[in-house]
MDTraj code that builds the backbone (N, CA, C; nanometers):
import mdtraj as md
import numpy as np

residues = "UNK UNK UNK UNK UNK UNK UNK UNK UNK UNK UNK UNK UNK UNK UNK UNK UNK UNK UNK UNK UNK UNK UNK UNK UNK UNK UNK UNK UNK UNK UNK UNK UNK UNK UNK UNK UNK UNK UNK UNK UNK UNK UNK UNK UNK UNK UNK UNK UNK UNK UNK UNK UNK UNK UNK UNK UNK UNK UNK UNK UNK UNK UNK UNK UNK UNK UNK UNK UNK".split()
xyz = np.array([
    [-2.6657, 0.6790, 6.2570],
    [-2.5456, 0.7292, 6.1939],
    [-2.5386, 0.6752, 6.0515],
    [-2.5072, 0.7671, 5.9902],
    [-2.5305, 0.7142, 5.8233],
    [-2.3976, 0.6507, 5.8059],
    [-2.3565, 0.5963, 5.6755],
    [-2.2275, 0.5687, 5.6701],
    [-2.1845, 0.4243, 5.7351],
    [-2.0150, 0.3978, 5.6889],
    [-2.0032, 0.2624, 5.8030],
    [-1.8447, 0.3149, 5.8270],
    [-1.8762, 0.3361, 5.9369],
    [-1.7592, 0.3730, 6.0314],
    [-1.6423, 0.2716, 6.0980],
    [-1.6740, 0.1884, 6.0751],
    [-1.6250, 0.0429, 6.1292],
    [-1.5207, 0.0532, 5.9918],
    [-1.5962, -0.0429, 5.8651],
    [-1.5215, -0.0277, 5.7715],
    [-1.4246, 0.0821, 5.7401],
    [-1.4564, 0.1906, 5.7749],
    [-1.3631, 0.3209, 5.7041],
    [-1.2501, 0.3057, 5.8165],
    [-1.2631, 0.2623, 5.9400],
    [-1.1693, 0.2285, 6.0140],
    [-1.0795, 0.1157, 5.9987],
    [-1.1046, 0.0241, 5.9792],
    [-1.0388, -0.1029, 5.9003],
    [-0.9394, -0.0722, 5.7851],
    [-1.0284, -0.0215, 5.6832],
    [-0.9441, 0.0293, 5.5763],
    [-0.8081, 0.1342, 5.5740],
    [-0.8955, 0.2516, 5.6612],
    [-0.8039, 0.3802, 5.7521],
    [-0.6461, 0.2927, 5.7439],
    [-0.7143, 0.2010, 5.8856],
    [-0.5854, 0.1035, 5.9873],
    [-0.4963, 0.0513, 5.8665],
    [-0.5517, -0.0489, 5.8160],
    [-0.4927, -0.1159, 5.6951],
    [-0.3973, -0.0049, 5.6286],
    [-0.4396, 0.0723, 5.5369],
    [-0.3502, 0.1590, 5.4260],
    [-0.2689, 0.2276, 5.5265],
    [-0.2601, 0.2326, 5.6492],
    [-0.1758, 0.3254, 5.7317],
    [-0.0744, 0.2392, 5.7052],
    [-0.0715, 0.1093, 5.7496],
    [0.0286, 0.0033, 5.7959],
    [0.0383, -0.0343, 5.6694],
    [0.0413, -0.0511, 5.5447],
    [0.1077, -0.0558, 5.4645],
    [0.1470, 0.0182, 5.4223],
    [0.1433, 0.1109, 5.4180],
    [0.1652, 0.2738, 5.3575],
    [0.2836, 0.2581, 5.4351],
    [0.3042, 0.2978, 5.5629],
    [0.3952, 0.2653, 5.6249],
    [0.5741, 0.2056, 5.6640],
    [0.4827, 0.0588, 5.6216],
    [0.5744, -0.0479, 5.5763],
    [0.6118, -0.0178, 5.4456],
    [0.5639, 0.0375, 5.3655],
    [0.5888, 0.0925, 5.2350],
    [0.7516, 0.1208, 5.2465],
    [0.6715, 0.2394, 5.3205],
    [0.7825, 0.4063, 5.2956],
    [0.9250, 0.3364, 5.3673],
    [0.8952, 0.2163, 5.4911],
    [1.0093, 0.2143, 5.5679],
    [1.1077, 0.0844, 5.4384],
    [1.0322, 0.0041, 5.3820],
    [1.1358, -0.0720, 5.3046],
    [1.1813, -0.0263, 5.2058],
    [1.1854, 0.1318, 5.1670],
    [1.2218, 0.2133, 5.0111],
    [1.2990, 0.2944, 5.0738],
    [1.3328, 0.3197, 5.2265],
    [1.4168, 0.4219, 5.2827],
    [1.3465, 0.5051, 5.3008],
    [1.2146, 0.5999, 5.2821],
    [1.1955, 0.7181, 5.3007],
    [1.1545, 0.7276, 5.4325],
    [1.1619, 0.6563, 5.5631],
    [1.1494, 0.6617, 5.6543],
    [1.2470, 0.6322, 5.7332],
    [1.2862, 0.6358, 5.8056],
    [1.3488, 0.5848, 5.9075],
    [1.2736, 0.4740, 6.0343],
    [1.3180, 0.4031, 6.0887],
    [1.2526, 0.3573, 6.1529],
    [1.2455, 0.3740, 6.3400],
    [1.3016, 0.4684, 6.3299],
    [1.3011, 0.5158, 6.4994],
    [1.2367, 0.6638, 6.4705],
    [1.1543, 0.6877, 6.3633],
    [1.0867, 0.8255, 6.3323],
    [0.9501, 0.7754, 6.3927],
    [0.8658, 0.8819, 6.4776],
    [0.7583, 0.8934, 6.5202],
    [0.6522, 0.8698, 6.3960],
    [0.6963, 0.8519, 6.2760],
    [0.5729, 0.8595, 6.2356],
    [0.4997, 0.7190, 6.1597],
    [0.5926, 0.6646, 6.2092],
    [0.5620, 0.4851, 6.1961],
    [0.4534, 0.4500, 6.2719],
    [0.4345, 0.5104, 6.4189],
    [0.3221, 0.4854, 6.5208],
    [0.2068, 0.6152, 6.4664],
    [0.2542, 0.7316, 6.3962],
    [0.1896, 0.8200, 6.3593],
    [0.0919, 0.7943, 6.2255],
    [0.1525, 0.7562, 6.1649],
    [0.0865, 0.7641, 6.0082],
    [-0.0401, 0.6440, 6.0106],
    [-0.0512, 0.5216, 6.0865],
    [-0.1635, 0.4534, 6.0885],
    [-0.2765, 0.5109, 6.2157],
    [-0.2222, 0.5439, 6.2995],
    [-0.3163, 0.6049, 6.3801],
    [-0.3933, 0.7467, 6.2749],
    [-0.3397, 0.8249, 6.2411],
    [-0.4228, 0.9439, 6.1848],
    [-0.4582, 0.8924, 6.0425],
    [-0.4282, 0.7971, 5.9834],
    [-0.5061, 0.7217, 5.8686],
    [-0.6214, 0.6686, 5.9614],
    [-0.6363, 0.6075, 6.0406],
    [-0.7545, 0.5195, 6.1141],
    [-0.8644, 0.6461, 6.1318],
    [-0.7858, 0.7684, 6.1612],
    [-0.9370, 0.8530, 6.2246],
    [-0.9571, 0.9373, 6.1099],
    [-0.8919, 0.9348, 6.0005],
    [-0.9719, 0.9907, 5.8658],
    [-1.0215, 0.8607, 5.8056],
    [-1.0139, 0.7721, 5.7769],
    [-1.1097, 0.6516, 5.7545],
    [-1.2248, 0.6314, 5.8711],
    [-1.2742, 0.6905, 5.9809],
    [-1.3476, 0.6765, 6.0558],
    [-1.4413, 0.7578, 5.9946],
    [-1.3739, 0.9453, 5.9648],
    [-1.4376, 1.0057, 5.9648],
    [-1.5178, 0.9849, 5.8415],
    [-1.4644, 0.9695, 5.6869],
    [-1.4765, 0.9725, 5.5664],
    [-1.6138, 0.8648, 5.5904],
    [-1.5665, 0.6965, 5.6594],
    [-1.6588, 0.5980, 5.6795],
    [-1.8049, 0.6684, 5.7158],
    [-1.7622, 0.7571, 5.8139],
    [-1.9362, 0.8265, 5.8733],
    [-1.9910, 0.9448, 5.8086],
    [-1.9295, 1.0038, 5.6670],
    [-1.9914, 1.0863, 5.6618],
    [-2.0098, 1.0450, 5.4802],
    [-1.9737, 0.9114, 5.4362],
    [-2.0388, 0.8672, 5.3342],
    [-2.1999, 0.7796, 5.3225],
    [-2.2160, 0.7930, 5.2607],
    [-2.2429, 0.7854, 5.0799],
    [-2.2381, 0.9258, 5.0697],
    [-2.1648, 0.9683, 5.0243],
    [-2.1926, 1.0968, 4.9589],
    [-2.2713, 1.1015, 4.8695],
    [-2.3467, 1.2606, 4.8794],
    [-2.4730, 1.3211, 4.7835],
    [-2.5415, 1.1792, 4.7645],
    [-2.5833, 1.0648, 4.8011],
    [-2.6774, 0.9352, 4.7951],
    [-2.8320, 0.9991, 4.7926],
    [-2.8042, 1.0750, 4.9415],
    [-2.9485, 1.1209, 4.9116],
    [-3.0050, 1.2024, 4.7543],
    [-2.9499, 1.2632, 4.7444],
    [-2.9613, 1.3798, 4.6514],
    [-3.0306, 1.2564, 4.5123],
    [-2.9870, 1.1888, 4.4765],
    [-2.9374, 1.0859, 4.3861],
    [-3.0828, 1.0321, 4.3806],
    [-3.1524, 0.9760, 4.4934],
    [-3.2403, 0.8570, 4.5325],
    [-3.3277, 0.9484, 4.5257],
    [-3.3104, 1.0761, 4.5681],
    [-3.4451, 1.1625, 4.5626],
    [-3.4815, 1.1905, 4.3841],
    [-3.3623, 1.2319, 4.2881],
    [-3.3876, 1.2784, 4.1434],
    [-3.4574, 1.1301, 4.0841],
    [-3.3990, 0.9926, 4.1128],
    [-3.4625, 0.8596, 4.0611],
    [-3.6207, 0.8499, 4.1019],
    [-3.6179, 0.8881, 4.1916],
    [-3.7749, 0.8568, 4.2375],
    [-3.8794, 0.9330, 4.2083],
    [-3.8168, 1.0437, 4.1791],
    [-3.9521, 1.1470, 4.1358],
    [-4.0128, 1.1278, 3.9719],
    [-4.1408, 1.1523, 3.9931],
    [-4.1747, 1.0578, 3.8431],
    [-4.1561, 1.1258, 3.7394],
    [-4.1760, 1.0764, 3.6444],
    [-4.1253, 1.1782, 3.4769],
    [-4.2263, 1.1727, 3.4027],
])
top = md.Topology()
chain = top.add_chain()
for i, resn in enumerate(residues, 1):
    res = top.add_residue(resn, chain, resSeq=i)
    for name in ("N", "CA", "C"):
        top.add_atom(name, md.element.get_by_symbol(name[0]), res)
traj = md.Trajectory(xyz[None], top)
């Protein structure tokens, strides 16, 4: 599996729960709103996904450096 999926999950988790905690100490949340348990869970599985499907274009990159001139 290319990518690090672990990390993009960590990070995901992380910015959910502050993001979160953000929105709930500025008022724009409420705190008996579903999306307090919502918003770090679906941050975690787009940081999973993003984690596994980077380096983007890397290959592309390593292939133009290596070919000789």
């Amino acid at each position: 599996m290319k990518g690090r999926p672990v990390r993009g999950a960590v990070c995901g988790l992380l910015f959910g729960l502050f993001l979160t905690v953000f929105l709930l100490s500025v008022g724009v949340l409420p705190l008996d709103s579903i999306l307090v348990v919502v918003l770090p869970v679906l941050l975690l599985v787009v940081g999973v996904g993003l984690g596994a499907a980077a380096p983007f274009k890397r290959d592309r990159l390593q292939r133009a450096s290596a070919a000789p001139q």
